[in-house]
C-alpha positions as CSV (number, residue, x, y, z in Angstrom):
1,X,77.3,135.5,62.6
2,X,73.8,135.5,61.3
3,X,71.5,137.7,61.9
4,X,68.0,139.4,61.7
5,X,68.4,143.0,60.9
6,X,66.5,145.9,59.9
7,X,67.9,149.1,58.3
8,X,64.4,151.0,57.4
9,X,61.5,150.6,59.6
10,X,58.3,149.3,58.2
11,X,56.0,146.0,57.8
12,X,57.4,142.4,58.0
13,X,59.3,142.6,55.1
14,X,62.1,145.0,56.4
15,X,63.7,142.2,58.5
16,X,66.7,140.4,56.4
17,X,68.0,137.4,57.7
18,X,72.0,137.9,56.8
19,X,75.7,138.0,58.2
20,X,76.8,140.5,60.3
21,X,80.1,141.0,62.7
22,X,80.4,139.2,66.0
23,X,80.3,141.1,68.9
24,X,82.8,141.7,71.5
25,X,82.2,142.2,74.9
26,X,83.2,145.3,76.5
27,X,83.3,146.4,80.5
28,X,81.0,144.6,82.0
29,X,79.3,142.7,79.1
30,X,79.0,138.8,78.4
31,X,78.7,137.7,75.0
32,X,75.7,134.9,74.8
33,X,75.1,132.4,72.0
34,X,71.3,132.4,71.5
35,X,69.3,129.2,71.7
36,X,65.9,130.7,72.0
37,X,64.7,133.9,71.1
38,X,61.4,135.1,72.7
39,X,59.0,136.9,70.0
40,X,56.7,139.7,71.4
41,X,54.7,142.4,70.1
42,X,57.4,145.2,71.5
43,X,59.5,143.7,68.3
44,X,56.8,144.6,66.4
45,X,56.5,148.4,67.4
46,X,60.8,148.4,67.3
47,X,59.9,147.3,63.6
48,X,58.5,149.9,62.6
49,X,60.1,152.6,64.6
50,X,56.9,153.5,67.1
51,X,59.4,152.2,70.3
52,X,62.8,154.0,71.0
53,X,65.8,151.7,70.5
54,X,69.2,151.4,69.2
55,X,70.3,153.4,65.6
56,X,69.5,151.5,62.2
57,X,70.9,149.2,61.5
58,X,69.3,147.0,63.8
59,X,69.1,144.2,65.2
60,X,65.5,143.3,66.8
61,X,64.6,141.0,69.7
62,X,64.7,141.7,73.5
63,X,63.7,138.5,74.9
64,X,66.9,135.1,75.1
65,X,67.8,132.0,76.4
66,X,71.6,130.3,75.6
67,X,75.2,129.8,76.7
68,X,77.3,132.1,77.9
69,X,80.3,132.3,75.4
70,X,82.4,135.5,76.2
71,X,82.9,137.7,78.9
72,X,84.2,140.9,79.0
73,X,86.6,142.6,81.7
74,X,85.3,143.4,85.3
75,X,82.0,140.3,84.9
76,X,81.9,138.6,88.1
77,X,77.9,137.6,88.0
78,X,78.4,134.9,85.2
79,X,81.2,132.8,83.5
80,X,81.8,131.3,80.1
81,X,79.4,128.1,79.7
82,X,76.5,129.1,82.0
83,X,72.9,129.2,81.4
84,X,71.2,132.2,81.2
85,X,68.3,134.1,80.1
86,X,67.5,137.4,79.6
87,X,65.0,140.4,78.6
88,X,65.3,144.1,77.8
89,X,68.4,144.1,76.0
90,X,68.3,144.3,71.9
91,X,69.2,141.9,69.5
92,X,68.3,138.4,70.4
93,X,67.1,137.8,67.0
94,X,70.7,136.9,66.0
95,X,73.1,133.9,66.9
96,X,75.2,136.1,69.2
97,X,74.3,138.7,71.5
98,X,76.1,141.6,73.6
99,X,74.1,141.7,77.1
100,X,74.9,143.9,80.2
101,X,76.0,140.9,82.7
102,X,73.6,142.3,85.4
103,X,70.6,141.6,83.2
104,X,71.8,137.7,83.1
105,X,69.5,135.2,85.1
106,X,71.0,132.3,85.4
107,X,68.9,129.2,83.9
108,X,68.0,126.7,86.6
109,X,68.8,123.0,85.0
110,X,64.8,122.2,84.3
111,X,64.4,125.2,82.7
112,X,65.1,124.3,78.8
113,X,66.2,127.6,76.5
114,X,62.7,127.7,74.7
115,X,60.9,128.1,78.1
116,X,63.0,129.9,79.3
117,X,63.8,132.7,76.6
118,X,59.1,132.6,75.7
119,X,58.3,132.8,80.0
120,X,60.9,135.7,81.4
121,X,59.4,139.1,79.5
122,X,56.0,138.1,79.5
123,X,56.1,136.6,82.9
124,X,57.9,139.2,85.0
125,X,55.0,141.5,82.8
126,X,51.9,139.2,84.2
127,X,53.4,138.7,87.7
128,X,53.9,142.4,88.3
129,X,50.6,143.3,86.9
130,X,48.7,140.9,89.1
131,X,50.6,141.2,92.1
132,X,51.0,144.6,92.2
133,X,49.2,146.8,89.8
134,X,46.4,145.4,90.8
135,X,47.1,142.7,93.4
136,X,44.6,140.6,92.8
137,X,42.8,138.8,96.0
138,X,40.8,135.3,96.3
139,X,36.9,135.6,94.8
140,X,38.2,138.8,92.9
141,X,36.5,138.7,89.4
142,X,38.7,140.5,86.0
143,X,38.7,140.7,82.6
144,X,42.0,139.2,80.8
145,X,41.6,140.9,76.9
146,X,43.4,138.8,74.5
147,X,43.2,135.8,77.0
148,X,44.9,133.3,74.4
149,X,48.2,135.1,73.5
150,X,51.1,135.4,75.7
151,X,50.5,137.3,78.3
152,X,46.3,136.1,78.4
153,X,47.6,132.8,79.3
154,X,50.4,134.1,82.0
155,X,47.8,136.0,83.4
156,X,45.5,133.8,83.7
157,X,47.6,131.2,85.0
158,X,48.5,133.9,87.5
159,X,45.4,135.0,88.9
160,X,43.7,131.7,88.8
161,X,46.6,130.5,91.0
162,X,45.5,133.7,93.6
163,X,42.1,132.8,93.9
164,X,40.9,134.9,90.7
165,X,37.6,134.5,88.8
166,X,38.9,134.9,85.0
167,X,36.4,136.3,82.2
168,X,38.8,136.2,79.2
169,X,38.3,137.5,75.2
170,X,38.8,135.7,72.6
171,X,38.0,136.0,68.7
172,X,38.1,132.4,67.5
173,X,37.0,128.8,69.2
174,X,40.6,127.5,68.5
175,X,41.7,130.4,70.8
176,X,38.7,130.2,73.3
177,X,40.4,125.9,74.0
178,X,43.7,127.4,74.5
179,X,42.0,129.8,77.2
180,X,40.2,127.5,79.0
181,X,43.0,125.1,78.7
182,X,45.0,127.9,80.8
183,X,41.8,127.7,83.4
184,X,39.8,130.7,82.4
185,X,36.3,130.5,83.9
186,X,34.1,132.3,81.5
187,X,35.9,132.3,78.2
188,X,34.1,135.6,75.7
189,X,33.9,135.3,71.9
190,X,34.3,139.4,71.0
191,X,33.3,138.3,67.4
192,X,30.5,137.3,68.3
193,X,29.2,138.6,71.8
194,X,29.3,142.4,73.3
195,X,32.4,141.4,76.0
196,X,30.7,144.4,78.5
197,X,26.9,142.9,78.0
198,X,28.1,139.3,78.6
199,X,30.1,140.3,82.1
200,X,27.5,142.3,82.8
201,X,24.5,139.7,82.9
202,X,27.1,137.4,84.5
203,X,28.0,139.3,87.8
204,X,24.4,140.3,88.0
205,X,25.4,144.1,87.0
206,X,27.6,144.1,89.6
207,X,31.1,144.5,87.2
208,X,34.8,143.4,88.0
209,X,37.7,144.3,90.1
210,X,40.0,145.1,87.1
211,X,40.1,144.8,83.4
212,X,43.8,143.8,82.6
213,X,43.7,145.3,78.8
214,X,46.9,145.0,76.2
215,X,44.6,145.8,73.6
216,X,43.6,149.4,73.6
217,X,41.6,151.7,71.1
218,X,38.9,148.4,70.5
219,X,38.1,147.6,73.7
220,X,39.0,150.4,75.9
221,X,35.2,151.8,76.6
222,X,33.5,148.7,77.1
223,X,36.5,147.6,79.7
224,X,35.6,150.9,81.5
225,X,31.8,149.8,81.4
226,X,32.6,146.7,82.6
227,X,34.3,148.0,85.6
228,X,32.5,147.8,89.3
229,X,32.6,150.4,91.9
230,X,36.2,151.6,92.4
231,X,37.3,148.9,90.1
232,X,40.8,149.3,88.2
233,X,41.6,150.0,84.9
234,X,44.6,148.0,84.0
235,X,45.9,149.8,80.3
236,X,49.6,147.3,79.9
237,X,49.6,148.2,75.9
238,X,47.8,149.3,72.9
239,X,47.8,146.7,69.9
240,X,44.6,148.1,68.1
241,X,45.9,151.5,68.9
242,X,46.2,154.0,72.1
243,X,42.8,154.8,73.4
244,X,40.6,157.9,72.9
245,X,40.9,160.9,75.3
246,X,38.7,160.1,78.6
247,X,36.2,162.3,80.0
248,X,36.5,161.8,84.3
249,X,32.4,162.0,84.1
250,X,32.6,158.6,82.9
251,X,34.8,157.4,86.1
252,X,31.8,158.2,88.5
């Protein structure tokens, strides 16, 4: 089968596109034949080693959607031709995958693969975040950092749908249409505009509930700034890097 592999870590141009063995299932494994691979920043940190995963070589990817092809001994939770999808199992960036059978969902029929293999990382990621991280209540006002990538527009989707008031970030005005297309209320170019001012002068200096931030290092103070009494600080990842050491003076 074909494959994208890694056997060094490092930028983009570790990944080689070439043949490697199919798998066979073991106890309790299916073999799936990949339709749909999801593509998330995690792949980027297994790229160049920062994330724990399996030895080099490697095989990146932990998000897919396809057909079940093979199952292994002892599988009782799917059979050969079902729809599935999947996360949190390596090597979906291939034509063929080994996957645990218990981390199979079964794809309804008007889910397609590509919705299916983009929606189920992200989206399980957004849902817990807004429903229990912070469980986010009707007239609740929060900050969605990176509000036109992946998880921006799942979580803004999600919270608008529980009554949320969305301020999201931006850096472009291609990116700031994709926001508001996902129905954020107050859409923030950073490039342009201090994020913390901007909310500030907005909820009268009052602040939000929570700051849902996948970005980090960049915007971590001003998210705390930004924050009303008792608010919550929601840290899910750190593209621009992990965040300075906080002093708890600045909590009060």
């Amino acid at each position: 089968m074909k494959a994208v592999q890694i056997t060094e870590f490092g930028g983009p141009e570790v990944m080689k596109y070439q043949d490697v063995a199919d798998p066979t299932p073991g106890e309790g494994e299916a073999v799936v034949e990949i339709q749909a691979a999801g593509v998330n920043f995690t792949d980027v940190y297994s790229r160049q080693g920062v994330n724990p995963g399996p030895p080099l070589p490697r095989i990146i990817g932990v998000e897919g959607a396809g057909v079940v092809k093979d199952i292994g001994p002892g599988v009782t939770e799917v059979k050969i031709g079902d729809d599935v999808t999947y996360c949190t199992a390596p090597g979906t960036y291939a034509e063929l995958a080994i996957v645990p059978a218990w981390r199979l969902m079964k794809r309804p029929s008007g889910v397609d693969a590509k919705a299916g293999a983009a929606a189920i990382l992200q989206g399980m990621t957004a849902h817990y975040l807004c429903h229990s991280t912070y469980a986010v209540q009707k007239g609740d006002r929060v900050i969605v950092h990176a509000g036109a990538g992946g998880m921006g527009l799942l979580l803004t989707q999600m919270i608008k749908k529980l009554g949320g008031f969305v301020f999201s970030t931006v850096s472009t005005e291609e990116k700031a249409e994709l926001s508001k297309e996902a129905g954020a209320d107050h859409v923030i170019l950073y490039t342009q505009q201090d994020f913390a001012e901007e909310v500030k002068k907005a909820t009268n200096g009052e602040g939000v509930r929570a700051v849902y931030d996948g970005v980090g290092k960049t915007t971590f103070n001003q998210s705390i700034s930004s924050l009303g009494r008792r608010g919550h600080m929601v840290l899910y990842g750190a593209a621009s890097g992990a965040p300075d050491p906080v002093s708890p003076g600045i909590l009060g």
